[in-house]
C-alpha positions in Angstrom: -4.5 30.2 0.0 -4.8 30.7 4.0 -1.9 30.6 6.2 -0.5 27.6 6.7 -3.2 25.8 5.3 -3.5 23.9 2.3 -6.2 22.3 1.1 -5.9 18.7 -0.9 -7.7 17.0 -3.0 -6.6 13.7 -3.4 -7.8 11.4 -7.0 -7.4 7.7 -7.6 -6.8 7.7 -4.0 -6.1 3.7 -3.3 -5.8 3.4 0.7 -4.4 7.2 1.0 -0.8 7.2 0.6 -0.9 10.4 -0.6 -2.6 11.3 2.1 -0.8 9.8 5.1 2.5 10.6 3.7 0.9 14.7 3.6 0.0 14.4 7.0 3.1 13.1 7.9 4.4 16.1 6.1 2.5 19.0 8.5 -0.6 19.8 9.7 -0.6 22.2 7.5 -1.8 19.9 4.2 -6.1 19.3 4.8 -8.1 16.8 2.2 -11.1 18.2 1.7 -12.1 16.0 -0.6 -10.7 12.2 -2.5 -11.9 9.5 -5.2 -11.2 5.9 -5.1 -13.0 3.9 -7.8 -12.0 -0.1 -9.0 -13.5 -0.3 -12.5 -12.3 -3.9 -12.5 -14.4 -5.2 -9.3 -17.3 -4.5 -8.1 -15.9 -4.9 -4.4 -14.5 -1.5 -3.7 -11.7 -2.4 -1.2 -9.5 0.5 -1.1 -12.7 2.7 -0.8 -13.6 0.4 2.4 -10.3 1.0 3.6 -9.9 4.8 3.1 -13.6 5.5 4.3 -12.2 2.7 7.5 -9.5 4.7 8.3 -10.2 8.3 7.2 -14.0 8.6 7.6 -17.1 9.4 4.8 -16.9 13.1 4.4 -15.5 14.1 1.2 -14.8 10.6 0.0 -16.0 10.0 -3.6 -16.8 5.7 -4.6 -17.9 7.1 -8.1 -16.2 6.5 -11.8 -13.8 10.0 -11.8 -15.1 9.9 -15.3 -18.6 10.6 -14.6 -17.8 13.3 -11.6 -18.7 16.8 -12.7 -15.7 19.6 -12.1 -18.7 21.2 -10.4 -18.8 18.6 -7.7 -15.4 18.9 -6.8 -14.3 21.5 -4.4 -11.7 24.2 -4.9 -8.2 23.5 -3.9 -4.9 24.4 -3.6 -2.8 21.1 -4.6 -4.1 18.3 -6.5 -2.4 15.0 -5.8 -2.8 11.3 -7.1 -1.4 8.1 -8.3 -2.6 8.0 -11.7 -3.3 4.5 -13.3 -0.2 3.1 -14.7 -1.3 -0.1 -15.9 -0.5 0.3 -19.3 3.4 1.2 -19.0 3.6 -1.0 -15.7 7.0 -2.5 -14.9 4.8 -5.9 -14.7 4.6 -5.8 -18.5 6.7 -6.2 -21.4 7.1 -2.3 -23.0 6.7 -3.4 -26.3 3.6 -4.5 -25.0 2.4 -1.6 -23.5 0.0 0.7 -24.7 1.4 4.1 -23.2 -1.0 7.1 -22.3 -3.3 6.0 -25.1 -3.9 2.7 -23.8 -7.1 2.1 -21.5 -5.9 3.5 -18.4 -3.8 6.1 -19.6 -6.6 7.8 -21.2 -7.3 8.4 -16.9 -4.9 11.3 -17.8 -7.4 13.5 -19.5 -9.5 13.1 -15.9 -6.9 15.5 -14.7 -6.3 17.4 -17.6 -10.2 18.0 -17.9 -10.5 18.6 -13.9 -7.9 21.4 -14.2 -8.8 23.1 -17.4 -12.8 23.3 -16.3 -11.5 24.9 -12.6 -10.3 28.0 -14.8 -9.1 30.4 -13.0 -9.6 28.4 -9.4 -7.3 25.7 -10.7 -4.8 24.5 -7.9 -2.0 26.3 -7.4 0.4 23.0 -7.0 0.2 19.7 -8.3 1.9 16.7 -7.4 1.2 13.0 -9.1 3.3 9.7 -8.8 3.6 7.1 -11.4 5.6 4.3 -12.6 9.5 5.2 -13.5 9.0 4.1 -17.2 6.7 6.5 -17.9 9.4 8.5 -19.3 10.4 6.3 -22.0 7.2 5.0 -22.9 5.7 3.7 -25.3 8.4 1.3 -26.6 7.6 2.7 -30.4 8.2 6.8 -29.5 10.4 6.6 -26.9 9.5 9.6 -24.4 6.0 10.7 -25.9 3.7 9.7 -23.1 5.6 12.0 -20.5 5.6 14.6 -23.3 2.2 15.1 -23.8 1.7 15.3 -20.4 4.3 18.4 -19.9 3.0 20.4 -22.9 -0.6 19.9 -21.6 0.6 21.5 -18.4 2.3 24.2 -19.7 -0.7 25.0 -21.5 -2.8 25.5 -18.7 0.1 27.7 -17.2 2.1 25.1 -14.9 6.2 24.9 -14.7 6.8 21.1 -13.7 9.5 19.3 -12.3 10.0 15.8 -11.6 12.1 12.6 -10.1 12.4 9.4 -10.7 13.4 8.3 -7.0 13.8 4.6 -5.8 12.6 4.9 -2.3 15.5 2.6 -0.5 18.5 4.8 -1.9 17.4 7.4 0.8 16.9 4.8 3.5 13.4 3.6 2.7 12.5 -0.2 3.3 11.6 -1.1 -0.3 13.1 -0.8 -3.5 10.4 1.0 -5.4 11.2 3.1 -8.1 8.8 5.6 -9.2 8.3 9.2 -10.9 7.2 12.0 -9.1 5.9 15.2 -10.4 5.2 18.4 -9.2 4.4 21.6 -10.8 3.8 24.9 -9.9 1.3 27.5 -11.6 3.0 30.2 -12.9 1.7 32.8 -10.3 2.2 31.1 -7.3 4.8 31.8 -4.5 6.9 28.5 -5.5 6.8 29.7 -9.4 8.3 33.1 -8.4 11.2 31.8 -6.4 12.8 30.2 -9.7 15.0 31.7 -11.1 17.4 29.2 -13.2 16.0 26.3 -14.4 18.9 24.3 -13.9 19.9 25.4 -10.4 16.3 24.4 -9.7 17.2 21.3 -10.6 20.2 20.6 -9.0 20.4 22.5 -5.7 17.1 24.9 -5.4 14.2 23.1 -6.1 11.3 20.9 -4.1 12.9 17.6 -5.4 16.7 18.5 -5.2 15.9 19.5 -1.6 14.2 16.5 -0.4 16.1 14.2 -2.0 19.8 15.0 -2.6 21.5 14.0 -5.6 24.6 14.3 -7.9 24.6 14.5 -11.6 25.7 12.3 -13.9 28.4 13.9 -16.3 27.2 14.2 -19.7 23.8 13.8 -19.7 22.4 17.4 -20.0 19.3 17.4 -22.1 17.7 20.4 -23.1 15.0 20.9 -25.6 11.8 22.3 -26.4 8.0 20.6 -27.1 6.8 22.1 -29.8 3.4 21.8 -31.7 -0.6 21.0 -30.4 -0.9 18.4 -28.2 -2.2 16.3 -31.2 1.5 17.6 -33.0 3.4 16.1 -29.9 1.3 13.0 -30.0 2.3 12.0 -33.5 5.9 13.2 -33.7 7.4 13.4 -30.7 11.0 11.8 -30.6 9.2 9.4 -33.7 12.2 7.1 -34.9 14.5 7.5 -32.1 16.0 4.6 -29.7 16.0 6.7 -26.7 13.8 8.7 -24.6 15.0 12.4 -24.5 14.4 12.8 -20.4 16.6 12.5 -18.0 15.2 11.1 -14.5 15.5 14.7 -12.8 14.1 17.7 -14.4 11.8 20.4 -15.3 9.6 22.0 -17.7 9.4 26.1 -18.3 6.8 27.2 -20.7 7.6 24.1 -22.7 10.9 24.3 -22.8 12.6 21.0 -20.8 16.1 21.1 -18.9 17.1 17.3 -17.9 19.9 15.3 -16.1 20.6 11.8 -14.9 20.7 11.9 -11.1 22.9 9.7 -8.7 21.2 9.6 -5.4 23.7 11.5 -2.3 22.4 9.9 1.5 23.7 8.8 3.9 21.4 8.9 6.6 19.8 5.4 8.4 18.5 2.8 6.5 15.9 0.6 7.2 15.6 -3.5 6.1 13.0 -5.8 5.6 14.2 -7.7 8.3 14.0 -4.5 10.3 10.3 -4.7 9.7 9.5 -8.6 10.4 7.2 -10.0 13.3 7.9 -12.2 15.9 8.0 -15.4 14.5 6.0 -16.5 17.6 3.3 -14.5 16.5 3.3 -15.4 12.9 -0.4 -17.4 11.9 0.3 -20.9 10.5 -0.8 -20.7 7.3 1.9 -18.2 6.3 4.4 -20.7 6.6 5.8 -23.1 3.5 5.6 -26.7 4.7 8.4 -28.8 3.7 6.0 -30.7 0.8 5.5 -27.3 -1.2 9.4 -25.9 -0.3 10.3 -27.5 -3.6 7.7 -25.7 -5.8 9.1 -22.2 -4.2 12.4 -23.2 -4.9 12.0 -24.6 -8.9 9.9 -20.6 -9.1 12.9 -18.4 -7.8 15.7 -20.6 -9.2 17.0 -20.1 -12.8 15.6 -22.0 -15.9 16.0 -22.6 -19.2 12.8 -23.8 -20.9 12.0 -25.3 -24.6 8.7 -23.3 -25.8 6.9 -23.2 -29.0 5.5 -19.8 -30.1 1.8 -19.3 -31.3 3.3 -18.8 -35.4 5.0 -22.3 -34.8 8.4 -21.5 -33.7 10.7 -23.3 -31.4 12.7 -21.1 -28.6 14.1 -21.2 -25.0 12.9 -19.8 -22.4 15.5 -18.3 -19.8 15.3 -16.5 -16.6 17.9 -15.8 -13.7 18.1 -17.4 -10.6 16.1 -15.1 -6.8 17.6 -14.9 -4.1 15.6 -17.4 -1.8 15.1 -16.5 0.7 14.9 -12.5 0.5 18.2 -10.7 1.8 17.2 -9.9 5.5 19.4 -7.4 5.8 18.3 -5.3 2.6 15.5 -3.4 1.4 12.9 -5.7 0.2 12.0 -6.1 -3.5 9.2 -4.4 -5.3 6.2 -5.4 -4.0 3.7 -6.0 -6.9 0.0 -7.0 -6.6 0.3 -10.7 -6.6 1.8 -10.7 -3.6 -0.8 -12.7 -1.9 -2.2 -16.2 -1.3 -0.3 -19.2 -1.0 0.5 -20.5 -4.3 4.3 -20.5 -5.0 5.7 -17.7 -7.1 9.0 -16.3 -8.4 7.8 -12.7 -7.3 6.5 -13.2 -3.9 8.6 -12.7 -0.6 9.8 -15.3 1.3 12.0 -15.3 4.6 13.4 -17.5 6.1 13.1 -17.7 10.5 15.3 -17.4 13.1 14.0 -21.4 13.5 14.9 -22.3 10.1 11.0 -22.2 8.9 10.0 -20.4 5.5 7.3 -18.0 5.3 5.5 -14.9 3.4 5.0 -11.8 4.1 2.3 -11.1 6.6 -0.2 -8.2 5.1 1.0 -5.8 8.2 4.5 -6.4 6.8 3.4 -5.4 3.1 2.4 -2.5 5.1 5.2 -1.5 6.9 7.9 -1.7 3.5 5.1 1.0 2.0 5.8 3.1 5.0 1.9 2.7 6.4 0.9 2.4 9.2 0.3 -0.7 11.3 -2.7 -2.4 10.1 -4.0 0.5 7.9 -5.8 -2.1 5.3 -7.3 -4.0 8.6 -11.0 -4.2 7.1 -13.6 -7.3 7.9 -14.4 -7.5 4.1 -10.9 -7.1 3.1 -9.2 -10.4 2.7 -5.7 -10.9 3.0 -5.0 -11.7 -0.5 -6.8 -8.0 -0.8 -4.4 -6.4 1.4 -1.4 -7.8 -0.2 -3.1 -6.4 -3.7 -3.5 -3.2 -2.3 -0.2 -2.2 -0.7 1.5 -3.7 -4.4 -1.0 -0.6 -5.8 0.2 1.5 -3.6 3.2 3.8 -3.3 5.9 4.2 -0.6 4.8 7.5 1.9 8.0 8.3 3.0 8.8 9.7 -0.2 5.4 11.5 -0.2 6.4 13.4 3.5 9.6 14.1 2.1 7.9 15.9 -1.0 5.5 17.4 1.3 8.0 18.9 3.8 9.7 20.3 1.4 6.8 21.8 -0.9 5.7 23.1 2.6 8.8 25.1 3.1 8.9 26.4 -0.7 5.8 28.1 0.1 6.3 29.2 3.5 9.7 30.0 3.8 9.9 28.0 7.5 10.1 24.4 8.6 7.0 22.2 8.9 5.1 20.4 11.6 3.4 17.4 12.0 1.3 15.8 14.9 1.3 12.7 12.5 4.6 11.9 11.2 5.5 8.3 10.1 7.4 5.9 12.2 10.3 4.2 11.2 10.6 1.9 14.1 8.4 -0.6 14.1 6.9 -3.3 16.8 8.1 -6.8 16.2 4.8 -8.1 18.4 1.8 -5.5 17.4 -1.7 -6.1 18.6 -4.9 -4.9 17.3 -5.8 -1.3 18.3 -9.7 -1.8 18.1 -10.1 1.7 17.9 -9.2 1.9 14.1 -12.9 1.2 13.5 -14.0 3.4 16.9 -15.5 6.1 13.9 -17.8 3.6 12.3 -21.6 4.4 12.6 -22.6 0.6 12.1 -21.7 -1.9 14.4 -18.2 -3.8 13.0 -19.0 -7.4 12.3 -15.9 -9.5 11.4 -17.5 -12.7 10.2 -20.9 -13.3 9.1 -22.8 -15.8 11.0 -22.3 -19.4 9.7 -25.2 -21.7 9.0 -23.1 -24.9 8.4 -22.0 -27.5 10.7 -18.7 -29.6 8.6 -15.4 -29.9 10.0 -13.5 -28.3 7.6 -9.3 -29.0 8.5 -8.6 -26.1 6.7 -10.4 -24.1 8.0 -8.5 -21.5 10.8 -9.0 -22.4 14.5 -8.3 -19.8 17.0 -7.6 -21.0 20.5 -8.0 -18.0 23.0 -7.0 -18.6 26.9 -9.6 -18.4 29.4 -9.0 -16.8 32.5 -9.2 -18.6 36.0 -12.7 -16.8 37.1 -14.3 -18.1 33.7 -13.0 -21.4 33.6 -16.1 -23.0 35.1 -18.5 -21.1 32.3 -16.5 -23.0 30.2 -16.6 -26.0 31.9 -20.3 -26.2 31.4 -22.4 -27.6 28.9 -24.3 -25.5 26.8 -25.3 -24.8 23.0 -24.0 -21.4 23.1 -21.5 -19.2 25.1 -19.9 -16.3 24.7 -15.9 -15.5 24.6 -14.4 -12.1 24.9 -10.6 -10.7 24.5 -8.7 -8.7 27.0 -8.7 -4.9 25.9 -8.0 -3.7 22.7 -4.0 -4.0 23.1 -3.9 -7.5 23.9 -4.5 -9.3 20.5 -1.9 -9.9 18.0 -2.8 -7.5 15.1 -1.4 -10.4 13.3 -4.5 -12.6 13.1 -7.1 -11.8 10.1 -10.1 -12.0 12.7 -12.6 -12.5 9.0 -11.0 -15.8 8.5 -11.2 -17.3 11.8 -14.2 -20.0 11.7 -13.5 -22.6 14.8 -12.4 -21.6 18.6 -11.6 -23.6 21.4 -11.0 -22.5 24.6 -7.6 -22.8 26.4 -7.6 -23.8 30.5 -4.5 -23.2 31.7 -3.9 -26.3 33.8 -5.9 -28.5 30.6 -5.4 -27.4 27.7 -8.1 -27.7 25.2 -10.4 -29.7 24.5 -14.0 -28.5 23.7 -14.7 -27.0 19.7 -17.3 -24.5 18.9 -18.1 -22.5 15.7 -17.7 -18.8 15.8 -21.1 -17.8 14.8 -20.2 -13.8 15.0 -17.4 -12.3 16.0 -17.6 -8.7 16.7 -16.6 -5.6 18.7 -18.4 -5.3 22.0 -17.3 -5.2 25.4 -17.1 -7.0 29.3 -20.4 -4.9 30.4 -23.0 -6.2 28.4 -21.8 -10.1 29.4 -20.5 -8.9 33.0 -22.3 -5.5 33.5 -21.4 -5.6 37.4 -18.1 -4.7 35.8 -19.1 -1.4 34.1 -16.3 -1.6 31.8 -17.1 -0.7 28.4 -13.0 -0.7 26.9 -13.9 -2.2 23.5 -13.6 -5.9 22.7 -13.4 -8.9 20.6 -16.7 -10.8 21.6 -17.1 -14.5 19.8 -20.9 -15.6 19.6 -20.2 -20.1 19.5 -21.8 -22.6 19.1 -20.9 -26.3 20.9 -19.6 -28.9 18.4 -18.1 -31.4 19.7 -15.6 -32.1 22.2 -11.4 -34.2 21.7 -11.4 -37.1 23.9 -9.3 -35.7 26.2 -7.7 -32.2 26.7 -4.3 -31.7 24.6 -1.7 -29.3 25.4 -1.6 -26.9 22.9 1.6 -23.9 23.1 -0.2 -20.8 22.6 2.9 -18.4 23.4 2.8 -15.9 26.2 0.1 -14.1 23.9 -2.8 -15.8 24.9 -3.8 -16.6 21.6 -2.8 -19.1 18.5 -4.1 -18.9 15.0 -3.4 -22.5 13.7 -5.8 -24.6 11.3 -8.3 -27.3 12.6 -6.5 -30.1 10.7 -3.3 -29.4 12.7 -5.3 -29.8 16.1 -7.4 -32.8 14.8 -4.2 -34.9 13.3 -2.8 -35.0 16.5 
């Protein structure tokens, strides 16, 4: 390994969590090369996203199951989220179908990658997955997690690991989750151990980032004996309880184990730490007072009369939400049906400072994941999408944490980062255009539409024209042209691919005249002004004339210039 480089390779990458939360870590950590692949859709979002944000070189949009070990460059730490579908917190555990379910099988990806790398495997690896991994499956309590130690240990890695819930060390989500590191036996890390269970407790990568006490009584140690077939079939078979405890590690199969009780008390962030302006919120995010009672019925308690498939009568219960969310807590775990309007026990809802109810804006999502501002921004990403995405994704504080202090196990000094994540957040964000300034085709945000219907619910945006263009707009043509100020003037907040209608806003008016957006795209002022010579990069609306409101109506567009609203809103009045 160079100096104070360390090259990543980064599998099942998502959006790059793993990535930004490195990054954030030090300079030091490089991905050379990451694969993101959605066997379930054939619209690759996360790919879009991490190719958006992070560029095309070295990214992989291919089935890690048909990549050749040849393919993939050497490296010095592997990382990745594998799948976790099949022992997910979302489903039952007697339902779930452990490592050899369909997902789980994604392990032997890794296994394979690292066995067929011989003697260029990574020195470190480090993976994140969901906290019940270590009791699965619900029949051998413990055996998934097992196999996956003794296959390490056979290709010559000590591993430890942590079940950490991200908000008990400040974090802005309650997200529980294991990480796992491990160490090949002849690297620097490896050599610095000298008692396993000082390692755990006080030494160690984990122990060091994240501080914890242990719990008395709950020492387990043991060893994992037999062929990974052996482990498969009789690991911990009969017994009610898995064997690991949520901190510990693995030495040439033999395990050391102990319950941990998290030890911070550093700052703490909130979810109403990390809301927007209500001003700036768009309207369809907000619960009108006709579907209120649907939300409420979801998150309150219930008793239900149901009739199982064999016949049999039984009730139903569940405990009452809070609704709204605790503003002054972490949020809840955000899960992948976040999204879309429909009312639902699991989705967030808050309640504004002017007593209005309202999700989660996908920036928002975002932000309790510890990403950055818009980092699942994409034209083809919808924001039902984005909500899906950041529920796959994991929380990159913890990530920077790890990484800091994996950095200093191998190099014996403190890191640094020219990236590291914020924590304080902008309650009015606008759109930073140049998230797309790496693209080699021009960014198109909506397609052109071919249909003339006025659609109420469709979204209108009304954008405010200044005083030297009022008169273009004034006129009466077919087509015109709008652009935005500069790249820091429009609320981040608006999802530019839904936008459909526009109307212009005069300032002593109001508005009055509708056009379609045809395309909306980034340009700039010079190629409609080019007298100005300024090519800052800008929103530019291609419309089309529609029709025009009787008379002009006072709209309150904020002191942002802007107002996402639907066209039924404008039309009913």
């Amino acid at each position: 390994m160079a100096k104070h480089h360390i090259r990543v390779v980064e599998l099942f990458a998502g959006v790059g969590g793993f990535r930004i939360g490195l990054e954030g870590a030090s300079d030091a950590y490089e991905t050379i090369w990451n694969n993101q692949w959605e066997p379930s859709t054939r619209h690759q979002d996360a790919s879009l996203v991490y190719q958006a944000r992070f560029g095309r070189k070295g990214h992989s949009n291919k089935d890690i199951n048909l990549v050749q070990t040849k393919d993939i460059p050497d490296h010095d730490l592997l990382v990745g989220g594998f799948p976790c579908q099949d022992y997910s917190v979302a489903a039952t555990l007697s339902k779930s179908g452990g490592i050899e379910g369909k997902k789980g099988v994604l392990w032997w990806q890794i296994y394979r990658i690292l066995d067929e790398k011989g003697d260029k495997r990574p020195q470190y690896i480090f993976f994140e997955n969901v906290d019940r991994l270590l009791s699965s499956p619900a029949t051998q309590r413990g055996r998934d997690f097992a196999i996956i130690l003794a296959s390490l240990a056979d290709l010559g890695y000590i591993v430890e690991w942590r079940i950490i819930n991200a908000a008990d060390y400040g974090m802005p989500q309650r997200r529980r989750r294991t990480y796992i590191v491990g160490y090949l036996k002849t690297s620097i890390v490896a050599k610095k151990i000298e008692r396993i269970e000082d390692w755990v407790k006080y030494d160690g990568v984990m122990a060091k980032a994240f501080e914890f006490k242990p719990k008395a009584n709950t020492v387990s140690a043991f060893e994992i004996e037999g062929t990974i077939q052996e482990v498969s079939a009789e690991f911990n078979k009969g017994k009610k309880n898995s064997p690991f405890g949520n901190a510990g590690i693995m030495l040439n199969r033999h395990v050391y184990s102990v319950d941990a009780e998290p030890v911070y008390d550093g700052p703490r962030q909130t979810l109403g730490g990390n809301l927007i302006d209500e001003s700036m919120v768009p309207e369809d995010f907000f619960i009108t007072e006709k579907e209120l009672p649907k939300w409420e019925y979801e998150k309150g308690a219930k008793k239900i009369e149901r009739v199982s498939k064999e016949g049999y009568q039984y009730t139903f219960s569940e405990g009452g939400m809070a609704f709204p969310d605790y503003l002054d807590q972490p949020s809840r775990t955000i899960i992948t049906g976040e999204g879309g309007s429909a009312p639902s026990r699991f989705k967030h809802v808050v309640k504004t400072k002017l007593g209005r109810y309202r999700r989660l804006l996908p920036i928002e999502l975002e932000r309790m994941n510890m990403f950055p501002d818009n980092h699942t921004y994409h034209p083809e990403v919808s924001d039902g999408r984005r909500a899906f995405l950041m529920g796959n994704a994991l929380v990159c504080g913890v990530i920077e944490a790890i990484g800091k202090s994996l950095y200093q196990a191998i190099y014996d000094k403190a890191p640094i980062s020219s990236k590291p994540i914020f924590t304080v957040r902008d309650a009015k964000p606008m759109l930073d255009l140049k998230l797309f300034e790496d693209e080699e085709n021009p960014i198109i945000f909506n397609n052109p539409k071919k249909l003339y219907t006025l659609d109420p619910t469709k979204h209108l945006l009304i954008g405010l024209v200044k005083k030297d263009n009022e008169k273009y707009f004034l006129q009466k043509e077919p087509t015109k042209l709008y652009y935005t100020g500069k790249n820091k003037t429009f609320p981040s907040t608006i999802a530019l691919n839904k936008l459909y209608y526009f109307m212009p806003y005069l300032k002593e008016k109001g508005v009055r005249d509708l056009y379609l957006i045809r395309v909306l795209r980034i340009g700039n002022k010079a190629e409609i002004h080019p007298e100005s010579k300024d090519e800052e990069p800008r929103l530019v609306f291609e419309l089309e004339y529609l029709e025009s409101l009787q008379d002009y109506q006072k709209v309150q567009i904020y002191r942002y210039w802007y107002k996402d609203t639907l066209l039924g809103r404008i039309i009913e009045k």
